[in-house]
C-alpha angles and dihedrals in degrees: 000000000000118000123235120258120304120239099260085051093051084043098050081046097058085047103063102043090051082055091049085040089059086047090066091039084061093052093047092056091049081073088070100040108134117228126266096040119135117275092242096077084075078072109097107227132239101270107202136179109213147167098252140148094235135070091236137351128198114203102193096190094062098031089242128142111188126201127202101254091208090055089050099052092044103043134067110262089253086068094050101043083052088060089050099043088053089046085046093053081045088062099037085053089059094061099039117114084239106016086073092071101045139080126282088260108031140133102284084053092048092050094037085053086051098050090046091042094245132147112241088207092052102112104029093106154335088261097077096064100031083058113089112279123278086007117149104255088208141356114073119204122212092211100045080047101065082043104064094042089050093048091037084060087045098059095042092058079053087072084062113131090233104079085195080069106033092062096049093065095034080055093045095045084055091050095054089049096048094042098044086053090052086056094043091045088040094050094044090226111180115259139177124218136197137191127233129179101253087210142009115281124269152166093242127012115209107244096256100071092058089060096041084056082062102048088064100039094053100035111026104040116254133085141256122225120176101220127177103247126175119260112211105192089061098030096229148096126286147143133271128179107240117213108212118179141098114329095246086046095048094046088049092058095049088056089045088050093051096045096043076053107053088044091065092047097056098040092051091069087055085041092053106045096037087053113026101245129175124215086255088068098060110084085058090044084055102042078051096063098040085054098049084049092052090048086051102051098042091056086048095049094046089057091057090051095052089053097050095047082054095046090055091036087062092029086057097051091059097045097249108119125082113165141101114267133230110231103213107022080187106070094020111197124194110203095198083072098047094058093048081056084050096052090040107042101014110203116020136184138196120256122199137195129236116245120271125211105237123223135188097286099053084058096040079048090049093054090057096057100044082061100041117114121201108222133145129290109008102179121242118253099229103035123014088204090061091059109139118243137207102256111233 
């Protein structure tokens, strides 16, 4: 009887369909191609994987961009779609009326990287991924930083034994992050924002994750976009929901997606052996905890509301507040953020979802998450070492 691929096989494999995967990347970005370029970006480029000291190289002579192989094979494919959309602005500069006079790096680049949704910064060096996900490259801010180490404590006295406890500083870690973006929001302070996949690419994505997408979208400040992604184990084309936000918020709901879903992954086995379920009764038992989470925030975020329309109630009646309010600190917009969605995705609609019958599992699921407290640290099911962290 024949035995399955070897490694190099399944490795050559993958290769070529990240490469194939990058070909589709490039005729997606001639969509957003401004006018007046030269017709030769229609050519597709020589799309290469080498041994090289950089992250990306564009040779514009020869039409070739070149990625670090060791970096491929190592990196989501967001990553490495973000090195090949920066080599691909460094083509299309080459051929740009003005691009052609100015520096590597200059104004007609930078705008090209914006218009393709590509980080200018992307390919500078191997830092910048090996850093936690979503985290700021540079720029630091007194005032974000106080934060984090005050919402970093927070979250470690979550993990308390005392769930009285636990929940209050889970409750309180929530408060400090939901007031400091009203008063970011309030003061109109200037902020940059990125986008990062949530998730790896697929065909289908299990229910929960869409509702996952939106616990972080309604009750940790960035927003969720479904956007069709290449999936290179399978070589095709798939979805996958982008964050976009500010870099601490999007580092924080990463951390928020791993550790909803390793909570599901190591209450599931409790879950399994008190009730008898079956492993077709996970992906209930999963939609069930997202959903408990969900019920629970938002109960928790209506109450602060509560308190901070009384505090400027009071704080009116004595003259003392002077800000702009927001008019629904519920569902808190920024609209700094919306137009950055605009620029980047242009036109976007609402998908739903059609109704499930519920079963057992998706209860015994919900009563997990309205009891599940987000703290620092849960350790992973299957591997304690791959525990995700709160970045910071």
């Amino acid at each position: 009887m024949p035995g399955g691929p070897s490694w190099r096989e399944i490795e050559e494999s993958l290769s070529r369909s990240l490469l194939r995967g990058l070909c589709w990347e490039y005729e997606q970005a001639l969509r957003k191609a401004p006018a007046g370029l030269d017709p030769q970006i229609a050519l597709r480029p020589n799309i290469l994987l080498a041994e090289m000291r950089k992250l990306g190289t564009a040779d514009t002579e020869t039409w070739t961009i070149r990625i670090n192989a060791e970096f491929a094979a190592a990196q989501r494919f967001d990553a490495v779609r973000d090195v090949f959309l920066h080599e691909v602005a460094h083509l299309w500069a080459s051929v740009h009326p003005e691009g052609r006079t100015q520096a590597d790096h200059g104004p007609v680049f930078r705008s090209l990287c914006t218009r393709l949704g590509a980080d200018p910064a992307a390919a500078r060096s191997r830092e910048s991924f090996d850093a936690p996900r979503g985290s700021p490259r540079d720029g630091r801010d007194e005032r974000l930083d106080r934060l984090r180490v005050k919402v970093r404590k927070l979250l470690s006295l979550a993990r308390s034994p005392f769930p009285e406890e636990a929940r209050a500083a889970a409750a309180k870690a929530s408060e400090l992050i939901a007031r400091h973006h009203l008063s970011e929001i309030e003061e109109g302070r200037p902020r940059e924002f990125i986008s990062r996949y949530l998730c790896s690419p697929a065909r289908r994505h299990p229910r929960h994750v869409f509702l996952i997408a939106n616990i972080l979208q309604r009750f940790f400040f960035v927003e969720a976009v479904w956007v069709p992604a290449w999936v290179v184990a399978q070589g095709c084309v798939g979805n996958v929901p982008e964050i976009s936000g500010r870099p601490h918020d999007v580092e924080l709901a990463l951390y928020v997606f791993d550790f909803i879903e390793n909570t599901i992954r190591r209450q599931w086995d409790m879950a399994r052996g008190a009730h008898g379920f079956t492993g077709r009764d996970y992906r209930q038992f999963a939609l069930g905890v997202a959903s408990g989470f969900y019920s629970q925030l938002e109960e928790e975020r209506r109450r602060l509301s509560e308190r901070i329309r009384a505090e400027r109630a009071a704080e009116a009646g004595a003259g003392r507040f002077g800000g702009r309010p927001c008019t629904d600190l519920v569902n808190v917009f920024d609209p700094a953020l919306g137009a950055y969605l605009r620029q980047r995705y242009g036109r976007l609609r609402a998908i739903g979802r059609p109704g499930l019958a519920l079963r057992s599992s998706y209860y015994a699921g919900r009563k997990v998450g309205r009891e599940m407290v987000l703290s620092r640290g849960l350790e992973s099911h299957s591997n304690a070492s791959a525990a995700p962290r709160l970045p910071g």
